[in-house]
N, C-alpha and C positions, 0 to 999 in steps of 0.2 A: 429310926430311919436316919440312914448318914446322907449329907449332903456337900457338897464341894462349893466355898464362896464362891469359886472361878463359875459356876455354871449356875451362880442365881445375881438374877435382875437386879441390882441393889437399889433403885429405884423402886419395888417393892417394897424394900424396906422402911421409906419414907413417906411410901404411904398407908402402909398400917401403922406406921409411928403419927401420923396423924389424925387416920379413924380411931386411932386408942386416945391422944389426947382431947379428941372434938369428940368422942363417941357419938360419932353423927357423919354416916357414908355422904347427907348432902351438905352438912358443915368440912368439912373435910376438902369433898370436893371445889366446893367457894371458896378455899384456902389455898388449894394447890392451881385452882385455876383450870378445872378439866370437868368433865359432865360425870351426873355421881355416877351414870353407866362405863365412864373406863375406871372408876374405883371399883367398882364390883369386879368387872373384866378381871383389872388387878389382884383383886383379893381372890379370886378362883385361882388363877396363877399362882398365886403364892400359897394357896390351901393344896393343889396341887404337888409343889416343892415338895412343902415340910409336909405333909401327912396328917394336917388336921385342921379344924373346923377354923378356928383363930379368932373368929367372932359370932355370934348369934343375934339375933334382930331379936329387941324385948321393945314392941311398942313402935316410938318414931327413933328408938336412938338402938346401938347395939349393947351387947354385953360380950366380953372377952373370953376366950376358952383359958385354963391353966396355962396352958402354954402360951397363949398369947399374955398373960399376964407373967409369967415368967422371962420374956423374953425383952416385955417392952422397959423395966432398966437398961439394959444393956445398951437397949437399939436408941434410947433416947441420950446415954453418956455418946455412942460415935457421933450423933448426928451434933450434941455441940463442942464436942472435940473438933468435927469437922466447920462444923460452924466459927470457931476461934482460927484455925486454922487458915481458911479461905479470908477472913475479914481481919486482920492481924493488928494489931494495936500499932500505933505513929512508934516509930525507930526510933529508943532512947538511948543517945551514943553513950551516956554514963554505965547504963547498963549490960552494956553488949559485953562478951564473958569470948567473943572471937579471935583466932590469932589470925594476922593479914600478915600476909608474906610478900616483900616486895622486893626484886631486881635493880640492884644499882650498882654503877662503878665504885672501887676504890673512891675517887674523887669525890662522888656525891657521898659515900659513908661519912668521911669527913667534915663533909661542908653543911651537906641538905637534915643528913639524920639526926643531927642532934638536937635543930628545931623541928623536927615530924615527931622526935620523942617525946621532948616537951610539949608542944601541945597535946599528942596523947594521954600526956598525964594531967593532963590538965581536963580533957574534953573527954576522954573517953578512960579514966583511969580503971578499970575492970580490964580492959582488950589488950593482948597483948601481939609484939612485933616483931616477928621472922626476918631477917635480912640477907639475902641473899646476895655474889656477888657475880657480874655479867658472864664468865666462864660457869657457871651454876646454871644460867639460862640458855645458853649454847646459841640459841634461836628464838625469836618471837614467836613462832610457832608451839612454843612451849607454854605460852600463855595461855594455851586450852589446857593444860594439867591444869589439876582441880585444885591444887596447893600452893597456883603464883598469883597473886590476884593484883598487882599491878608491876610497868617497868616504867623507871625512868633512864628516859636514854635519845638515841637515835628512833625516829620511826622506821620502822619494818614492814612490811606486806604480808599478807597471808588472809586468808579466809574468816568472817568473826570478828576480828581487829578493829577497836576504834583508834585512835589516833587522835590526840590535843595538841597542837602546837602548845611549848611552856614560855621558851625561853632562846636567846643565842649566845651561845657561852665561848668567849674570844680564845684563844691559845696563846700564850706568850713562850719566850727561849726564856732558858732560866740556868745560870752555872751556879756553880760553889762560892762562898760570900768572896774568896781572895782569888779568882779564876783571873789569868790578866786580860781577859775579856773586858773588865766593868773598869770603869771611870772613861772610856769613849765610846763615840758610835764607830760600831764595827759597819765596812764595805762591806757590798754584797761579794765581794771576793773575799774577805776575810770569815764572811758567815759561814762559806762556801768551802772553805779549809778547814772547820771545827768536826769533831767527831762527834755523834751520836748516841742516845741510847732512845729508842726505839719501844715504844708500847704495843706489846701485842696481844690482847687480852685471851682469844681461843686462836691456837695457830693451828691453821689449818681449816680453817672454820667458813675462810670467804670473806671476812671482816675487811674491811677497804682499809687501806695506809691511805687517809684522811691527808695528814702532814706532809707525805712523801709526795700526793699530788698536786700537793699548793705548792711546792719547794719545785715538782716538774713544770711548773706550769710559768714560774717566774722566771725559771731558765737556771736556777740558782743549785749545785751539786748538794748532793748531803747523804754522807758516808755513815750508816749506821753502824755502829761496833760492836754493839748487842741489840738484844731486843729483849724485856722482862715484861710479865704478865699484869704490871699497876706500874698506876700513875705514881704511887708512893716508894715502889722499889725503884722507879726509874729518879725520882727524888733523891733516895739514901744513896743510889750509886753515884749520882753527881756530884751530892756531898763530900763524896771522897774520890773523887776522880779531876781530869782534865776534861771530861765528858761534859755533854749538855744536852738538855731535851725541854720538847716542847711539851706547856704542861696543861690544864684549865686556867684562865687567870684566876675566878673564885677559889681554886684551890690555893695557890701561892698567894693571894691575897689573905686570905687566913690562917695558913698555917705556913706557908716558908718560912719563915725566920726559925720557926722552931724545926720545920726538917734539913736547914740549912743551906736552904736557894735563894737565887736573887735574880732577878727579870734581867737580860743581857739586853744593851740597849744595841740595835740589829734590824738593819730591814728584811724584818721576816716578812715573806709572802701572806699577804691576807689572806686570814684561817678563823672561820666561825663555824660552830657547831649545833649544827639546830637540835636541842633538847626537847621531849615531846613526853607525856604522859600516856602509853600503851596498857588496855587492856584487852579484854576477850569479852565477846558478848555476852557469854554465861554468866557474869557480876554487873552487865552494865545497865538492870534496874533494880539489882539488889538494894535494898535502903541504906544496908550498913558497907557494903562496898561505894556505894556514890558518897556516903560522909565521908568516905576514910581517904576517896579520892578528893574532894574538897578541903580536907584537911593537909594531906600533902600538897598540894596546889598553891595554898596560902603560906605553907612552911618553904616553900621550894621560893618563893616570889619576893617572900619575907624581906627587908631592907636590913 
């Protein structure tokens, strides 16, 4: 007789898996918490199913048919497969064998990743790390794919979405080491005469000119010349230009000298950038996604 799982009670199954190990309809019953009359009930139903006897009464306890004995391995490995499953042992970050995929700017590759690596390797050396870069994520909204499981960035809106305030990350103007920008402070007419290069990570995308509205807002012109997809290409091109752009200060505090900027000293319009840590609900009581956001958290905070 064929039978279709889809069209049997699997709750029958757990409870002939426990008249076979009580071999006893009213021990059984004291087990599951039910009167030994909805075991029988049950056990009709499932004799029903499958097309045979499944147990016999010898005295006060039962005896098994062939087939209930043939069956009860099987039915005893899911129920503690299922058992492990539902009750899962405490999240050991050494062990975890996952890869975590996360959204960051150019900017934070540089600054944030290389202590999230390191601790990685420190705390969770098994798991490994996808990096992804904010033209990659297009939108928060993307944070429901099944393969971003965290951004650091601006917070976004969207359905799902938690939202961590991290951080305020300042903006400074930054030229080339010999620009005749540096050794004064530039007036805001002279900031105002300087040309541009322009960060636009997805164009087209809806992304705010963050800089362009602090520079509207102080009254102060600002002619962009170009516009390049990172904070690092807009770096290499000042390096070798009369250009200038506003950059992270944590970035040029750690790496300018070696991409060849220098902070223009410039009343630039006050420009903060509130940094936040975005996920999606679908990770956010994963055990091993809440470590791994902990872990960036402290990497990103890091002194």
């Amino acid at each position: 007789m064929s039978i279709s799982i889809a069209a049997l009670d699997l709750n029958l199954l757990l409870m002939l898996h426990t008249v076979l190990s009580e071999r006893s309809v009213a021990r059984a019953a004291e087990r599951l918490h039910v009167t030994p009359s909805a075991i029988s009930n049950g056990l009709a139903r499932l004799r029903s199913a499958l097309g045979d006897p499944l147990v016999t009464r010898n005295g006060r306890g039962i005896v098994p048919t062939p087939r209930a004995t043939a069956l009860a391995p099987a039915i005893a490995r899911a129920m503690r497969e299922l058992e492990l499953a539902i009750h899962e042992a405490p999240f050991d970050p050494t062990r975890c064998k996952r890869t975590f995929t996360l959204a960051v700017a150019d900017a934070g590759q540089l600054t944030w990743v290389p202590r999230i690596a390191a601790l990685m390797t420190e705390e969770m050396p098994n798991a490994r790390l996808s990096v992804i870069g904010i033209a990659s994520l297009v939108s928060l909204g993307d944070l429901t794919s099944s393969h971003i499981d965290l951004h650091i960035g601006l917070a976004g809106k969207g359905a799902g979405l938690h939202i961590e305030p991290l951080l305020e990350e300042r903006t400074i103007l930054v030229a080339r080491g010999d620009h005749p920008a540096h050794g004064k402070r530039l007036s805001a007419r002279a900031l105002g005469a300087l040309r541009h290069v322009g960060v636009e990570m997805v164009p087209g995308k809806g992304f705010r000119d963050l800089v362009g509205a602090a520079y509207a807002r102080a009254g102060i012109p600002r002619e962009v010349a170009m516009t390049v997809p990172s904070f690092t290409t807009a770096a290499a091109v000042v390096a070798e230009t009369d250009l200038v752009a506003t950059l992270p200060e944590s970035l040029v505090a750690a790496q300018g000298t070696r991409l060849g900027v220098r902070p223009v000293n410039a009343p630039l319009p006050a420009h903060t950038v509130k940094i936040s840590l975005c996920w999606h609900e679908r990770t956010h009581t994963d055990p091993a996604a809440q470590w791994f956001r902990g872990l960036v958290r402290r990497a990103v905070l890091a002194a």
